[in-house]
C-alpha positions in Angstrom: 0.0 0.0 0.0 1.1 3.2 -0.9 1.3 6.5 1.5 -3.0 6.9 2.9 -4.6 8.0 5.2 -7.7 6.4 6.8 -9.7 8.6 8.4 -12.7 7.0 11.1 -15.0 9.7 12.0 -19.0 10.5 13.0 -21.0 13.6 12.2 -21.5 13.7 16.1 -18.2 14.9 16.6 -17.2 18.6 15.9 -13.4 17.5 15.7 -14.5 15.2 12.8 -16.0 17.8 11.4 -13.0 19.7 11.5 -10.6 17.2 10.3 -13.2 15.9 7.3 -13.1 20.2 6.2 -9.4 20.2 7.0 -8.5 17.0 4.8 -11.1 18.5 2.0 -9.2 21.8 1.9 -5.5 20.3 1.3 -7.0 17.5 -1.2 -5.0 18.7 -3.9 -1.5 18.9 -2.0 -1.7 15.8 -0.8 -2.7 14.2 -4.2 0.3 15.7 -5.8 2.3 14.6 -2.9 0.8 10.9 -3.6 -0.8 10.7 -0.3 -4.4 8.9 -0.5 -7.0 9.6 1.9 -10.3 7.8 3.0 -13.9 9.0 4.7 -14.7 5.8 7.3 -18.2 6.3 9.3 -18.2 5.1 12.5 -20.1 4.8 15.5 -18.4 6.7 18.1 -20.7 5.7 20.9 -20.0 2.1 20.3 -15.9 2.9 20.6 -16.2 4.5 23.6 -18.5 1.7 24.9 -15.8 -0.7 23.6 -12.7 1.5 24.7 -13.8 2.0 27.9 -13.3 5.8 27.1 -16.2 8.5 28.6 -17.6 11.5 26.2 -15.5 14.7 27.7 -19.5 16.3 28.1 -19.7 13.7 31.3 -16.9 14.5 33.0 -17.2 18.0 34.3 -13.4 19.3 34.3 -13.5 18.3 30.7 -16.8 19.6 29.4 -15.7 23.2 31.1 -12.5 22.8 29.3 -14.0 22.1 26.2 -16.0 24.8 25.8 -12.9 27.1 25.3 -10.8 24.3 23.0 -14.1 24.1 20.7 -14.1 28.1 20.1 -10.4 27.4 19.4 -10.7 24.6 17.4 -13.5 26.4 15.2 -11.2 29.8 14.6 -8.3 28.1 13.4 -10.9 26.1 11.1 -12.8 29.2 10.0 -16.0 28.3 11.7 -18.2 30.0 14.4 -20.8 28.0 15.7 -22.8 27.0 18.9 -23.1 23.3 20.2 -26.9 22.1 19.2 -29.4 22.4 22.4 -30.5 18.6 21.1 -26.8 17.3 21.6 -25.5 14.3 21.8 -27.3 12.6 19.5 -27.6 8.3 18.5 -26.1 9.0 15.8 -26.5 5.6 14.3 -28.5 5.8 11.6 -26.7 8.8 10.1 -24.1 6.9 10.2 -25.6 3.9 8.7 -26.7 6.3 5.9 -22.9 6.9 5.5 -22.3 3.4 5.1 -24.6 3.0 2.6 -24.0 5.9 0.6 -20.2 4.9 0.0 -20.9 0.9 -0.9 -23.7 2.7 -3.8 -22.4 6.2 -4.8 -19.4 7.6 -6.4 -16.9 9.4 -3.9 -17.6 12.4 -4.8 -21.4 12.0 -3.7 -20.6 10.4 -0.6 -18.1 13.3 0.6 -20.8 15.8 -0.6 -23.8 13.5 1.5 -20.9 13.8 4.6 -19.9 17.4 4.5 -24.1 18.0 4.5 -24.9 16.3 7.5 -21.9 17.7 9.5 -23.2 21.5 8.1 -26.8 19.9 8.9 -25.8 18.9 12.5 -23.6 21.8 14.1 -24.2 24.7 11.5 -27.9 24.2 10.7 -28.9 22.6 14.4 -31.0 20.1 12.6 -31.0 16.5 14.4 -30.3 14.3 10.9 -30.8 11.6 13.9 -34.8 11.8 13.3 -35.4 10.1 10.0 -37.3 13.2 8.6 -34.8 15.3 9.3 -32.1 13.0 7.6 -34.2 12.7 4.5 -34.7 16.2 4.0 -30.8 16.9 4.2 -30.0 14.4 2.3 -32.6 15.5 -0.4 -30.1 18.4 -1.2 -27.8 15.9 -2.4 -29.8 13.1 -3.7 -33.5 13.0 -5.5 -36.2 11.9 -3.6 -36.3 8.0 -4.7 -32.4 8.4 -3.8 -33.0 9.4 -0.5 -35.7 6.4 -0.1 -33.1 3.5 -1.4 -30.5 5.3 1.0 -33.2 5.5 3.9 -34.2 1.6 3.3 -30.5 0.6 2.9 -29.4 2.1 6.0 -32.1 0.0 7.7 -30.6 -2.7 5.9 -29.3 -5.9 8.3 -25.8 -5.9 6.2 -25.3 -2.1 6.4 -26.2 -2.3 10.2 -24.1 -5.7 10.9 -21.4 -4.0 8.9 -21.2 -0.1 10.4 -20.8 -2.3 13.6 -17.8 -4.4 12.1 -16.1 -1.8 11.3 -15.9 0.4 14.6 -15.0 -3.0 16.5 -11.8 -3.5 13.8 -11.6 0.4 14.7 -11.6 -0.2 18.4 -9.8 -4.2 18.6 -7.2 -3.9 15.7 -6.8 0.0 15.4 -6.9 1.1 19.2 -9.6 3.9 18.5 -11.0 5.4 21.7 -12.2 8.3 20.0 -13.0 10.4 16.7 -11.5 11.6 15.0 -9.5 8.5 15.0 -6.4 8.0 12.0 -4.5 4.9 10.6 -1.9 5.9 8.2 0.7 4.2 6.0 3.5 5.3 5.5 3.6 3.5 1.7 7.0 1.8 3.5 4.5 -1.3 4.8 4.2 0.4 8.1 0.9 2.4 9.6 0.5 4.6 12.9 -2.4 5.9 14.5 -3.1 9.3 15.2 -5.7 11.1 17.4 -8.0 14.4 17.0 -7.8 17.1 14.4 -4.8 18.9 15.6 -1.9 16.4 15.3 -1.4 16.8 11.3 1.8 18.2 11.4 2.8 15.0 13.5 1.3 13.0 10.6 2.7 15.1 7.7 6.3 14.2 9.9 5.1 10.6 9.5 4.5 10.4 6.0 7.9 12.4 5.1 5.6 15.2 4.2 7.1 18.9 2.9 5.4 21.5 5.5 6.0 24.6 7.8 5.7 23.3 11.3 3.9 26.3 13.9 6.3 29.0 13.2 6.6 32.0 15.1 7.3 35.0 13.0 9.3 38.2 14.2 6.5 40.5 16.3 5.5 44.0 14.8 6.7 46.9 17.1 5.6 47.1 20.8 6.2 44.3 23.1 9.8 46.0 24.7 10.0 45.5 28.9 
C-alpha cells in the first residue's frame, strides 16, 4: 500500500467535522504529494463503549474545558458555531446512511452527502438523527427516490451488521477510543495511528511530508520590557 490515510470519523463529533473540512481543503496537496485519503463512518458511541473511554461532556473538568478548546478549534478552522441544544445525539442511523452511501455512490457523492450532514448537524442545528430530518438533508444531495433507497439501505441488516464491524476492527485492531481516529501508511508497509484534528503536522512528519511546522514570525513593534 502506498502513502494513505484512513480517516474514522461520525457527524457527532465537531473535531471530525473539522478534520473531514481540513482534509477536504488540502485534497490537492496531498494528491500531488501521492498521499491517498479515506472518509470511514463510524459509531463513536459504540468505541467509547468498547474502549472504555467516557464523552468529555460527562466528565465536568473536561466539558468546562471544552467549551474554550471548541471556540479554538472552530477559529483556526474558520467556523463559528454554537453546540446544538439537542446534543449528543444516536447518531447511528446517520451513520448507517454513510455506510450506505459509500458501498452505492461515487466518492464524490458520498463526501458531498458527509460534509451535508456535519453542516446539517452543528451549523444548521438540525438532528439528521430523526429520519425526517435525515431525509430532508440528504434530499439536497440526492432525488427523492435516492433518498428512499438510502433511507431503506441504512435499515438494511448488512449495512447495520457492517457499520458495527467496522468500529469494533476500529476499536480491537486500530486502538480507536475516539473520533476523529487515524490509521496511516506510511507506503513503507508500516501504519500509525493518530488522534484528534490537531496532530497533522505529527502526521505530515510521518508520512515524510514537505510542511512549515507552527512558526513564530518576528513581532510588529511594541512588546519591549
Amino acid at each position: 500500500m502506498g502513502k494513505k490515510i484512513e480517516c474514522y470519523i461520525d457527524i457527532v463529533s465537531p473535531y471530525s467535522f473539522f478534520a473531514f473540512s481540513y482534509l477536504q481543503a488540502n485534497k490537492a496537496a496531498l494528491e500531488a504529494l501521492g498521499v491517498e485519503f479515506e472518509f470511514i463512518p463510524v459509531f463513536l458511541g459504540g468505541i467509547n463503549v468498547g474502549s472504555g473511554n467516557k464523552p468529555p461532556f460527562t466528565l465536568p473538568a473536561k466539558a468546562a474545558y471544552g467549551k474554550y478548546d471548541r471556540k479554538r478549534a472552530e477559529r483556526y478552522f474558520g467556523y463559528d458555531f454554537e453546540v446544538p441544544s439537542f446534543f449528543p445525539i444516536l447518531s447511528l442511523l446517520p451513520q448507517r446512511a454513510l455506510t450506505f452511501i459509500k458501498k452505492t455512490h461515487p466518492r464524490e457523492k458520498y463526501e458531498v452527502a458527509f460534509l451535508a450532514l456535519f453542516e446539517a448537524m452543528w451549523k444548521g442545528h438540525v438532528d439528521v438523527s430523526v429520519a425526517e430530518n435525515l431525509a430532508s438533508t440528504l434530499g439536497k444531495v440526492f432525488s427523492k427516490e435516492e433518498v428512499q433507497h438510502i433511507l431503506a439501505g441504512a435499515n438494511s441488516p448488512e449495512i447495520k451488521q457492517e457499520l458495527t464491524g467496522v468500529t469494533g476492527r476500529a476499536v480491537n485492531e486500530l486502538g480507536a477510543f475516539g473520533c476523529p481516529w487515524f490509521w496511516v501508511h506510511d507506503g513503507k508497509g508500516n501504519a500509525e495511528p493518530f488522534f484528534g484534528s490537531d496532530r497533522f503536522h505529527y502526521m505530515w512528519d510521518y508520512l515524510g511530508l514537505p510542511h512549515r511546522d507552527l512558526e513564530l514570525l518576528p513581532g510588529r513593534g511594541g512588546g519591549k520590557l
